[in-house]
C-alpha positions as CSV (number, residue, x, y, z in Angstrom):
1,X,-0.1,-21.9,31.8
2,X,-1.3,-21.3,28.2
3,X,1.2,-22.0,25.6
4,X,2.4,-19.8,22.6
5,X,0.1,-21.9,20.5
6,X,-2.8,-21.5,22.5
7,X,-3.1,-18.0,22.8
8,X,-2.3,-17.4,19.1
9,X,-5.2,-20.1,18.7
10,X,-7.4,-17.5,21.1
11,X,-6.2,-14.9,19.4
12,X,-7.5,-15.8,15.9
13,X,-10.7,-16.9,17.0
14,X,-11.3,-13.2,18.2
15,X,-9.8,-12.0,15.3
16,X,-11.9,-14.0,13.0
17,X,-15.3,-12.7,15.4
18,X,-14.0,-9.4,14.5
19,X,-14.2,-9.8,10.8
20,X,-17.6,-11.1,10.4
21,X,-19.1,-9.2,7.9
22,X,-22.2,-10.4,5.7
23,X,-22.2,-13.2,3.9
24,X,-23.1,-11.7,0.5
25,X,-19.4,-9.5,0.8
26,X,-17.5,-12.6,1.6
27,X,-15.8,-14.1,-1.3
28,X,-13.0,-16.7,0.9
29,X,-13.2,-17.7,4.1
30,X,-9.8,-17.1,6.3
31,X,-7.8,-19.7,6.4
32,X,-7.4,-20.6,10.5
33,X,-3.7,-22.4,9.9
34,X,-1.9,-19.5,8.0
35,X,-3.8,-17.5,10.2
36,X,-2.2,-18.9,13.9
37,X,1.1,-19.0,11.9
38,X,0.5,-15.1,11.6
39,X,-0.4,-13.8,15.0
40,X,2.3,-16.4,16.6
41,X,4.9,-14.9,14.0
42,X,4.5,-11.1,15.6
43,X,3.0,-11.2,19.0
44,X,3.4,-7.6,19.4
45,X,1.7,-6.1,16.4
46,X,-1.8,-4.4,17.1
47,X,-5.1,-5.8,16.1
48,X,-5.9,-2.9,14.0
49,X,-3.6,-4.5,11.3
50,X,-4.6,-8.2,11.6
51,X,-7.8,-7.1,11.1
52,X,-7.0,-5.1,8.2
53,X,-5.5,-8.2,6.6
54,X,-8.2,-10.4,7.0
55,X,-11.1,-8.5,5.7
56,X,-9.0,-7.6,2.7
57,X,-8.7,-11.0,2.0
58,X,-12.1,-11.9,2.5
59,X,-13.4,-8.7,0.5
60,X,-11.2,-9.9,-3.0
61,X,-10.5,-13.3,-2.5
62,X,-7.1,-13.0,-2.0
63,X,-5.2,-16.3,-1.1
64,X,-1.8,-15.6,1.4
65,X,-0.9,-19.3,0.6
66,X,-0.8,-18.7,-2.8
67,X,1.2,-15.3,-2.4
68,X,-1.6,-13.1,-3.1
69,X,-1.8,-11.2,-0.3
70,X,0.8,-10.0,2.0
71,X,1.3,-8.8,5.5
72,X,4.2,-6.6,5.5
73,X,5.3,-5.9,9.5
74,X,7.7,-3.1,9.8
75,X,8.9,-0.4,12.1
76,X,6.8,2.8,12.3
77,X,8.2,5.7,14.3
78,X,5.3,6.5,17.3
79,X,5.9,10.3,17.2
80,X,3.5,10.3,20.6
81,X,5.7,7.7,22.5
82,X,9.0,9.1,20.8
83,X,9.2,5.1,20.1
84,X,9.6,2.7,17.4
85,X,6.4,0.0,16.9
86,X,5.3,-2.7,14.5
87,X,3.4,-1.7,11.9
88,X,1.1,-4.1,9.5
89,X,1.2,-3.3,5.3
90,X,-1.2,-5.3,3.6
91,X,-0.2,-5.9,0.0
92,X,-1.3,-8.0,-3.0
93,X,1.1,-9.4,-5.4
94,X,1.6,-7.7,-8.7
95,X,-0.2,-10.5,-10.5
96,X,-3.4,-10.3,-8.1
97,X,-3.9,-6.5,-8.2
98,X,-4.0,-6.5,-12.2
99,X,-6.6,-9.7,-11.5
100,X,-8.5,-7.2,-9.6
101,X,-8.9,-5.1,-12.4
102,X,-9.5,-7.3,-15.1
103,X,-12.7,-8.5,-13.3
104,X,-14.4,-5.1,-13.4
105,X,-15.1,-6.1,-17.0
106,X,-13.9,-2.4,-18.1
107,X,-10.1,-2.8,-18.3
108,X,-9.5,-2.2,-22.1
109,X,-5.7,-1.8,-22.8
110,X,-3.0,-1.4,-20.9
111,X,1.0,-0.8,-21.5
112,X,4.5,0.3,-19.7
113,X,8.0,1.6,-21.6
114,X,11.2,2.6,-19.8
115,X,13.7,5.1,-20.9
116,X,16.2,7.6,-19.4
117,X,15.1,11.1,-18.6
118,X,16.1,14.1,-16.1
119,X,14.1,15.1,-13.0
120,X,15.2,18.9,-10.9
121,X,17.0,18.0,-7.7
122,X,15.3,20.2,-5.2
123,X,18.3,20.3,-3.1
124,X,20.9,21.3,-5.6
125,X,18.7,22.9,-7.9
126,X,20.4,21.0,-11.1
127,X,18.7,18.1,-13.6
128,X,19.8,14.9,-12.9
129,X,19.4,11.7,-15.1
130,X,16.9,9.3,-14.1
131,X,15.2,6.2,-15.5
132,X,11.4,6.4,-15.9
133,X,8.8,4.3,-16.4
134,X,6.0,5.5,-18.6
135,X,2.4,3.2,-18.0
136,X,-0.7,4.0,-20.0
137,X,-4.5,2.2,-19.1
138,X,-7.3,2.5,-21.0
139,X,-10.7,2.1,-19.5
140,X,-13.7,1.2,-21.3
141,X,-15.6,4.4,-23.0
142,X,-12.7,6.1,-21.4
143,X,-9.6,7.9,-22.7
144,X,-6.3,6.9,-21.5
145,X,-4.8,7.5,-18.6
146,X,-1.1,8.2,-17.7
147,X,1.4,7.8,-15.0
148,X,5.5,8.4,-15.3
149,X,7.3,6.5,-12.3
150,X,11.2,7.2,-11.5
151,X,13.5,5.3,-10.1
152,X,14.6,7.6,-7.3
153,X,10.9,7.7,-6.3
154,X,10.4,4.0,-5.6
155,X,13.7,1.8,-5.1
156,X,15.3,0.8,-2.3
157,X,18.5,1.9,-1.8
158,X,21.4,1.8,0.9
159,X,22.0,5.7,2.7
160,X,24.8,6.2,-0.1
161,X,21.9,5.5,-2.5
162,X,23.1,2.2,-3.9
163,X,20.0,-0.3,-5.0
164,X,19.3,-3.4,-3.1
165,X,17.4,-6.3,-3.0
166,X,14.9,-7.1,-6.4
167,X,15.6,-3.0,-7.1
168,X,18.8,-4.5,-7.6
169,X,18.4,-7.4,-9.5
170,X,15.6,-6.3,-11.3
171,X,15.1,-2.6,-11.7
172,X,13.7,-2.0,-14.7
173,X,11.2,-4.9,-14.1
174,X,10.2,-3.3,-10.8
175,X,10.0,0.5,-11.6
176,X,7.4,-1.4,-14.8
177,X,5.1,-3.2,-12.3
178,X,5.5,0.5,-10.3
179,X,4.2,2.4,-12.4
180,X,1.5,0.0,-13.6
181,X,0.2,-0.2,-10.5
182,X,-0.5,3.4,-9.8
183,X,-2.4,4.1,-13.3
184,X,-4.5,0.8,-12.5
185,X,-5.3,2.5,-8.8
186,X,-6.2,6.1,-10.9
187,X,-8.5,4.0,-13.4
188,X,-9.8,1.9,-11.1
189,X,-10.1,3.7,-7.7
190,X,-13.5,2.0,-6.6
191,X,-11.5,-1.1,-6.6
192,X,-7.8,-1.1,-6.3
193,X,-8.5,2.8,-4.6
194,X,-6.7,1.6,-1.1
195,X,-4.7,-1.1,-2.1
196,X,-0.9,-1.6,-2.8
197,X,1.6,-4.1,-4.1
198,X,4.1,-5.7,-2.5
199,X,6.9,-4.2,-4.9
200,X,5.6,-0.3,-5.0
201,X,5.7,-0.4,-0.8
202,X,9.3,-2.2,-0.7
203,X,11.2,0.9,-0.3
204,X,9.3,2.2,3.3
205,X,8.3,-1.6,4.5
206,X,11.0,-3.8,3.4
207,X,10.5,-7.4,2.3
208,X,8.2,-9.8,3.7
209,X,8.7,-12.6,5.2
210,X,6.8,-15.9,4.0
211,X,4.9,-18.2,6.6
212,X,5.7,-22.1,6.1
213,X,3.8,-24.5,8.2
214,X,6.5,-26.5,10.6
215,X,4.0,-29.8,10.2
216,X,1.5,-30.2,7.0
217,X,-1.9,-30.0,8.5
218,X,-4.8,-31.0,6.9
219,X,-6.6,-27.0,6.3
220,X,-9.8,-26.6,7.6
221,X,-11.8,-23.2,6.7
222,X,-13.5,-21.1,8.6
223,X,-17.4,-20.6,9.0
224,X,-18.2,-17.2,8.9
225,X,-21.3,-16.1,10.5
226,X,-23.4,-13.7,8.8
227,X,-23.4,-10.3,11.1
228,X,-24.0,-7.1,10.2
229,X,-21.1,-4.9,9.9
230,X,-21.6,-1.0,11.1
231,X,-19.3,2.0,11.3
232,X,-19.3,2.2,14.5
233,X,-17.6,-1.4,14.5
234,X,-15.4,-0.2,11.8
235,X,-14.0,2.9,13.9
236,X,-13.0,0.5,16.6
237,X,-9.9,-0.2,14.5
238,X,-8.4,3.0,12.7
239,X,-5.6,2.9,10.7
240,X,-3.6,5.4,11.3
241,X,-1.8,6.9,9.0
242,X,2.7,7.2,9.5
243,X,5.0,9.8,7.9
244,X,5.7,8.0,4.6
245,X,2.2,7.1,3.8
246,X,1.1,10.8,3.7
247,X,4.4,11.5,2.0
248,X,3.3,9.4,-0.7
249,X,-0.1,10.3,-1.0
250,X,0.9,14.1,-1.5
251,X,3.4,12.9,-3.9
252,X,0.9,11.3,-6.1
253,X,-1.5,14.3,-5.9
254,X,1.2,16.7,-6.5
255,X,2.4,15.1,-9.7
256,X,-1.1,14.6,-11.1
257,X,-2.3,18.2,-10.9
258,X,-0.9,20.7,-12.9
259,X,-2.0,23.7,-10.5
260,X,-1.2,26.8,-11.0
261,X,0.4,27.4,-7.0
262,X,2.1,30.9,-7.9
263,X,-1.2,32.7,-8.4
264,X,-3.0,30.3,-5.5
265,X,-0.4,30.1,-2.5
266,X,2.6,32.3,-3.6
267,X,4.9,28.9,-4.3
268,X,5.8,26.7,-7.0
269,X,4.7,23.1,-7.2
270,X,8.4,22.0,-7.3
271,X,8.4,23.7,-3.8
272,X,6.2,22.1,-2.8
273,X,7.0,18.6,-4.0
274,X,10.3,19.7,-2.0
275,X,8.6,20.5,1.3
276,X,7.0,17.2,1.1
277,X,10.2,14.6,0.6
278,X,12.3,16.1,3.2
279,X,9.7,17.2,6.3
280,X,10.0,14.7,8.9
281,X,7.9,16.2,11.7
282,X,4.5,14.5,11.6
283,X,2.1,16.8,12.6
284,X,3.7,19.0,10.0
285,X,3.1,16.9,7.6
286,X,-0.8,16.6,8.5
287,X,-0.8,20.3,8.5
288,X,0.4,20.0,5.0
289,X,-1.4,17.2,3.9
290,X,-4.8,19.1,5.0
291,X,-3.3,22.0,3.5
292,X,-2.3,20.6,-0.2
293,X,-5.4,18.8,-0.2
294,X,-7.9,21.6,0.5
295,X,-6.1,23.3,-2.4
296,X,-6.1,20.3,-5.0
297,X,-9.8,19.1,-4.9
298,X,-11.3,22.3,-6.0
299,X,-9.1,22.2,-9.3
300,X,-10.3,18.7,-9.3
């Protein structure tokens, strides 16, 4: 009878065989220790995200045992199954994703301040005091770009909306790294376009949980074959996408664009920032995600 060890042993070895991309795209190899460490730490989380973890870390080089790169397991509610499964995040670290930019050559400038301002509670209707963080980049032969992040849109709070964990300890320090983040992923969307940071996520994954290594082991890498990789390989392994990540996405959209919804759709923006924080039903939300987006990109 195979022990745990061996079949998360197994397991990696086809994980790795699905990875193999060309050489030329390969910047690390994976590391086959932190790796078994991984699948034996959650058994019951789908390829799909493994996967997804790997090649990200291949693709920019991101070390997991130098907290670079994360993989954030949480719940995810299966509205098909009426169930709750594990889902993968993969994150970088703050420190990484700014890396990531920086090697473009074309990051010029960048800076963050915090202050107090007021935001329209859709639910009451009244302004409500908030604090904000305010990030500018500036992009080589580029003007600036600019992002405001609020507290209430990115901490992690108990039900009676009290902060916890870093949001906590640290919130001005996170809502600063928040809102840097997302004006890095608008100026640099060929590179940091699909990628998120540990701190920006922490609200709808939670905290992740750091792999140690029971027994030092000497680390051996692993060779990576040269292979051609094709969509139809790709498609094998969708991601698909939950509630909150669409939430989010329309959120960021939304705020961006200042579209003129009366004379398009017969509502208001603010409606329809409201419609998209408090629906719940999935496939409603696809149907306004598709929606939304059908209506942004030609103003783009």
């Amino acid at each position: 009878m195979e022990t745990q060890i061996e079949v998360a042993k197994d397991v990696t070895q086809e994980l790795i065989s699905m990875c193999n991309m060309p050489a030329n795209q390969v910047k690390r190899a994976m590391d086959n220790n932190y790796l078994s460490m991984l699948v034996k730490a959650n058994p019951n989380l789908n390829k799909q995200h493994f996967v997804e973890f790997i090649t990200k870390a291949q693709l920019t080089g991101a070390d997991p045992r130098l907290n670079q790169i994360y993989l954030i397991v949480h719940d995810s509610w299966n509205s098909q199954t009426q169930t709750k499964e594990p889902k993968g995040t993969t994150v970088f670290s703050y420190q990484f994703f700014i890396r990531l930019a920086q090697q473009t050559g074309q990051l010029e400038d960048f800076d963050v301040d915090i202050s107090e301002d007021t935001y329209l509670d859709l639910m009451t209707g009244k302004r409500r005091p908030s604090l904000t963080a305010r990030a500018w980049v500036k992009r080589k032969g580029q003007g600036k770009l600019n992002y405001k992040a609020r507290l209430w849109e990115f901490a992690k709070t108990t039900k009676d909306g009290v902060l916890m964990g870093n949001w906590k300890a640290s919130p001005y320090l996170m809502l600063e790294k928040c809102a840097v983040t997302n004006v890095m992923r608008w100026a640099f969307p060929e590179v940091l376009g699909n990628f998120y940071v540990a701190d920006e996520m922490e609200k709808s994954t939670g905290s992740h949980t750091e792999l140690k290594p029971v027994i030092e082991t000497k680390i051996e890498p692993i060779a990576i074959e040269t292979k051609q990789v094709t969509e139809e390989s790709i498609e094998e392994f969708p991601v698909e996408k939950d509630i909150e990540d669409y939430r989010a996405e329309l959120k960021k959209d939304l705020d961006q664009f200042d579209i003129d919804w009366v004379a398009k759709i017969g509502k208001d923006k603010e409606y329809m920032l409201a419609k998209v924080e408090y629906e719940n039903d999935l496939d409603k939300m696809k149907s306004m995600f598709d929606f939304i987006k059908k209506t942004i990109y030609p103003v783009r």
